[in-house]
ZAMARGU-4260 file (C-alpha; in steps of 0.2 Angstrom, whole numbers, plus 5000, padded with zeros to 4 digits):
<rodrens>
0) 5132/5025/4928 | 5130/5037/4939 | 5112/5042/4933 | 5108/5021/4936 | 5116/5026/4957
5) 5105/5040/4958 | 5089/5032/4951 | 5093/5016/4963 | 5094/5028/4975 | 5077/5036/4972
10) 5069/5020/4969 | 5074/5016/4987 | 5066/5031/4992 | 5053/5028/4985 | 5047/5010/4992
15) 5054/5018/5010 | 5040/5032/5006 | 5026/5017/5001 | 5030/5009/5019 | 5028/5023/5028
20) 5013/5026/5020 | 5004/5010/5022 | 5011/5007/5037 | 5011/5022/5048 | 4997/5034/5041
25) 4984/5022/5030 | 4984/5006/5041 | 4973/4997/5028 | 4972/4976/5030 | 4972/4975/5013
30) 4991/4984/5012 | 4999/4969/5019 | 4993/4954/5009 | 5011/4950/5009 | 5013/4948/5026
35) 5015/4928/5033 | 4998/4921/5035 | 4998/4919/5056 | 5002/4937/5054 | 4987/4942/5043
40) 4975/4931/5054 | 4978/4943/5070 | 4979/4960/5060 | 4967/4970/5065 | 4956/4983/5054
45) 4960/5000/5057 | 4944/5010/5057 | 4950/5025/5067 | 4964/5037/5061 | 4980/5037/5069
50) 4975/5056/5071 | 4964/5069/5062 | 4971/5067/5044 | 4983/5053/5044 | 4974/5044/5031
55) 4975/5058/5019 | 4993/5060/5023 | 4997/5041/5020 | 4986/5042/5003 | 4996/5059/4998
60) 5014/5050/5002 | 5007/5033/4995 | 5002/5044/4977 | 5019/5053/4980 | 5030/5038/4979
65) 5020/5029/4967 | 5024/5044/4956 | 5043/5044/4962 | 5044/5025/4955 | 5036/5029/4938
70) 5045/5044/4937 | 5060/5031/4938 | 5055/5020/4924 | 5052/5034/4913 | 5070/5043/4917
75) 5079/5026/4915 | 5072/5024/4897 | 5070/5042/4891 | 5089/5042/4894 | 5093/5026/4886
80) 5084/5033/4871 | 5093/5048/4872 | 5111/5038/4875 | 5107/5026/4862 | 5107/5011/4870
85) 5106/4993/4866 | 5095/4980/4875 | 5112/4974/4884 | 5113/4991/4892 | 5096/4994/4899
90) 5096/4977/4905 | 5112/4981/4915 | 5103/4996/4920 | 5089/4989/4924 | 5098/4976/4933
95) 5107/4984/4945 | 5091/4996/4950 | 5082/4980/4955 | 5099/4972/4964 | 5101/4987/4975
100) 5085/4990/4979 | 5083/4970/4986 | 5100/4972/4995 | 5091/4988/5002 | 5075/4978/5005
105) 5085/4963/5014 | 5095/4974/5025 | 5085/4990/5029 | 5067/4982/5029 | 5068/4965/5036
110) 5085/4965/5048 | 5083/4985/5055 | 5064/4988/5053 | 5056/4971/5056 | 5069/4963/5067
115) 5079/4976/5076 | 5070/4992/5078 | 5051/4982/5080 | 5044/4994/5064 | 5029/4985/5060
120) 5024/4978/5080 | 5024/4996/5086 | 5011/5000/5076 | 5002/4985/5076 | 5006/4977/5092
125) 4992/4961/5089 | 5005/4953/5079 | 5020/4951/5092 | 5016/4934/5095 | 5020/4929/5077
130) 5035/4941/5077 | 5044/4937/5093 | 5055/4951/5101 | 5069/4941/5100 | 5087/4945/5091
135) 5096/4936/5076 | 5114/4935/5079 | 5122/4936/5063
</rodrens>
């Protein structure tokens, strides 16, 4: 149980790293397919760095964390293996990965990043019509 904590906790980590990256250093269209469509229509490519070697940074974290993810995956059923476990218990491990990192995703990407602290405006400030600076009372 305590190895499922630690590998949520990674996992985390890891998809924290992968915004970052996209985000911050790379500034790549193509990184935000997800994004709502009115958002997607006023993105702006990025041509120019953010400075001298951020794309190489943002590649080298994006690399990192997609290494941190796999590394997850392989950790979660190499020690199943090694535990002997049936189907129920990686499915409970497995589970509980995935829940935490969505109540991870709810809270810290979309209430503090996209709606408090204005993560994704700051950088791309074009979009702040279709996300409005305004607050969410809860």
């Amino acid at each position: 149980m305590l190895l499922t904590v630690f590998l949520s906790i990674v996992f985390c980590a890891a998809i924290s790293l992968m915004l970052l990256s996209a985000v911050a250093f790379i500034q790549d269209k193509k990184f935000f397919s997800s994004a709502p469509k009115e958002a997607q229509e006023v993105l702006l490519q990025r041509d120019n760095e953010l400075f001298c070697g951020a794309r190489t940074i943002g590649w080298t974290l994006m690399v990192f964390s997609i290494l941190m993810l796999l590394g997850v995956g392989v950790v979660s059923i190499w020690d199943g293996f090694r535990n002997d476990f049936t189907f129920r218990h990686f499915f409970t491990r497995f589970v509980i990965i995935f829940t935490v990192y969505k109540l991870y995703d709810m809270i810290c990407f979309d209430y503090f990043l996209l709606m408090k602290f204005h993560f994704f405006q700051y950088y791309f400030p074009e979009v702040g019509g279709v996300y409005p600076l305004k607050k969410i009372r809860f």
